[in-house]
C-alpha positions as CSV (number, residue, x, y, z in Angstrom):
1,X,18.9,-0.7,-22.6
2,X,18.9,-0.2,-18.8
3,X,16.1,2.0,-19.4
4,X,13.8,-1.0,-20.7
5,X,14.5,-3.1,-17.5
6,X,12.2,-1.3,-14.6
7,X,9.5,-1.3,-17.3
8,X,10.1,-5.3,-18.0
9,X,10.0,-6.1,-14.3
10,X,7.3,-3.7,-13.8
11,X,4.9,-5.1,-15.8
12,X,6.1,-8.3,-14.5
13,X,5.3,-6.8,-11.2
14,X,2.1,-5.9,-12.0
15,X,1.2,-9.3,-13.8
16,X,1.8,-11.0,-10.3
17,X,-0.5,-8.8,-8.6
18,X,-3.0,-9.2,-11.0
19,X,-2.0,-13.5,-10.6
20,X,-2.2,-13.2,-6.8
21,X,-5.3,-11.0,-6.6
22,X,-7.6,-13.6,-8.8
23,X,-5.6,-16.7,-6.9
24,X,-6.9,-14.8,-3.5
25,X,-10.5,-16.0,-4.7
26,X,-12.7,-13.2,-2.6
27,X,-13.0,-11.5,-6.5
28,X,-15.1,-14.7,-7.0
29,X,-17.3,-13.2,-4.5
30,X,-17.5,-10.0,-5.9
31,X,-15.8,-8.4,-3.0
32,X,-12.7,-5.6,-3.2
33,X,-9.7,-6.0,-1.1
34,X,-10.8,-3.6,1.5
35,X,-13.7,-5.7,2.2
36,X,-11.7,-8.5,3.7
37,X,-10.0,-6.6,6.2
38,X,-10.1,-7.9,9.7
39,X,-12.4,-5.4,11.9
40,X,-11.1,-4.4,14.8
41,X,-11.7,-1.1,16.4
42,X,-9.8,0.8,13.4
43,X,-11.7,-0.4,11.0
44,X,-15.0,-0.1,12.8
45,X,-14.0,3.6,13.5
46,X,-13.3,3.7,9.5
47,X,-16.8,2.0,8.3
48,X,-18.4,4.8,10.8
49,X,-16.6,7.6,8.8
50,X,-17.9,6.2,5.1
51,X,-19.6,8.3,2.9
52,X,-23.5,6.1,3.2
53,X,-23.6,5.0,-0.6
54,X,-20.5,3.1,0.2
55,X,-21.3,1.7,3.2
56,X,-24.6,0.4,1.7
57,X,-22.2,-0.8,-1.4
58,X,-19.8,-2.2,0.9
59,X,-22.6,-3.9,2.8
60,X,-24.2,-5.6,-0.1
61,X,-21.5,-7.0,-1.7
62,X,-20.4,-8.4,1.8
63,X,-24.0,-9.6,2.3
64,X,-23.8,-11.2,-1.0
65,X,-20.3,-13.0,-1.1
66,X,-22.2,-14.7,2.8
67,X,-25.0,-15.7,1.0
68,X,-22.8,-17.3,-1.9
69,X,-20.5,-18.7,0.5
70,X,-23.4,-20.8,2.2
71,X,-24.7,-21.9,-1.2
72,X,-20.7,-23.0,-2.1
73,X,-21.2,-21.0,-5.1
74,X,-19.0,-18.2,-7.1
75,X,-20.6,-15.6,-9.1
76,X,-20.1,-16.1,-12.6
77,X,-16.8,-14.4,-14.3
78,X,-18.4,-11.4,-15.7
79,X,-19.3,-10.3,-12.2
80,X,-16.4,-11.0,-10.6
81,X,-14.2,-7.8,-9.3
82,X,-11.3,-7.2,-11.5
83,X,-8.2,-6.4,-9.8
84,X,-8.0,-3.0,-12.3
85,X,-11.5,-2.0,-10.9
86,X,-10.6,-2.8,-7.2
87,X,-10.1,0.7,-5.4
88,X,-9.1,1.4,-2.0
89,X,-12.3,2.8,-0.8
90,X,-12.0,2.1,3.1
91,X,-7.7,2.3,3.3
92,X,-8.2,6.7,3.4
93,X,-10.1,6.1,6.0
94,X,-8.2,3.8,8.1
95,X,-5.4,5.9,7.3
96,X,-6.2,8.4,9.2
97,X,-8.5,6.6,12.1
98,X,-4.8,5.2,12.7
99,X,-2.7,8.3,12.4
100,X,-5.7,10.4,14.9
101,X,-5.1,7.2,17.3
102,X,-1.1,7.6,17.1
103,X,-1.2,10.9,17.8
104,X,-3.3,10.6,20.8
105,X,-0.9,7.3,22.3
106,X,1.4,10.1,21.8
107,X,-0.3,12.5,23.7
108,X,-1.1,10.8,26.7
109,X,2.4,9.5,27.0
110,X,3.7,13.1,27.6
């Protein structure tokens, strides 16, 4: 029996998510998670680094979800994201723009 519980709670787990990530709304859009981020300097420094075909994604779905916001309009539910297809395209990236940029706080501290 105890071996049934972390399943139960995570698939409850999981159903959240998948409750928050619609609630969140930017799927409406047809943007992923990573396109929301806040840029600051990281995440400029992390857009610089992407491969160019998902840049140019990145780009029109952001261009897209401006234009739809003007017109106060969603896209229709087949073409929203969906939170299984929602990868973490840009968060590698950031990754390690952040851990380079530790390293070097570290180094000029010494």
């Amino acid at each position: 029996m105890a071996s049934r519980a972390p399943v139960a709670t995570g698939r409850l787990l999981g159903g959240f998510r998948k409750w928050y990530y619609n609630l969140c709304g930017f799927n409406k859009l047809g943007l992923m998670r990573d396109d929301t981020i806040l840029e600051d300097s990281d995440v400029k420094e992390a857009l610089r680094r992407l491969p160019e075909p998902q840049y140019n994604d990145r780009m029109f779905r952001v261009k897209r979800a401006l234009d739809l916001s003007m017109k106060q309009q969603i896209l229709p539910k087949d073409q929203w994201t969906k939170y299984e297809e929602d990868i973490r395209y840009l968060t590698p990236y950031l990754e390690e723009v952040i851990r380079e940029r530790n390293e070097r706080e570290e180094w000029m501290k010494k």
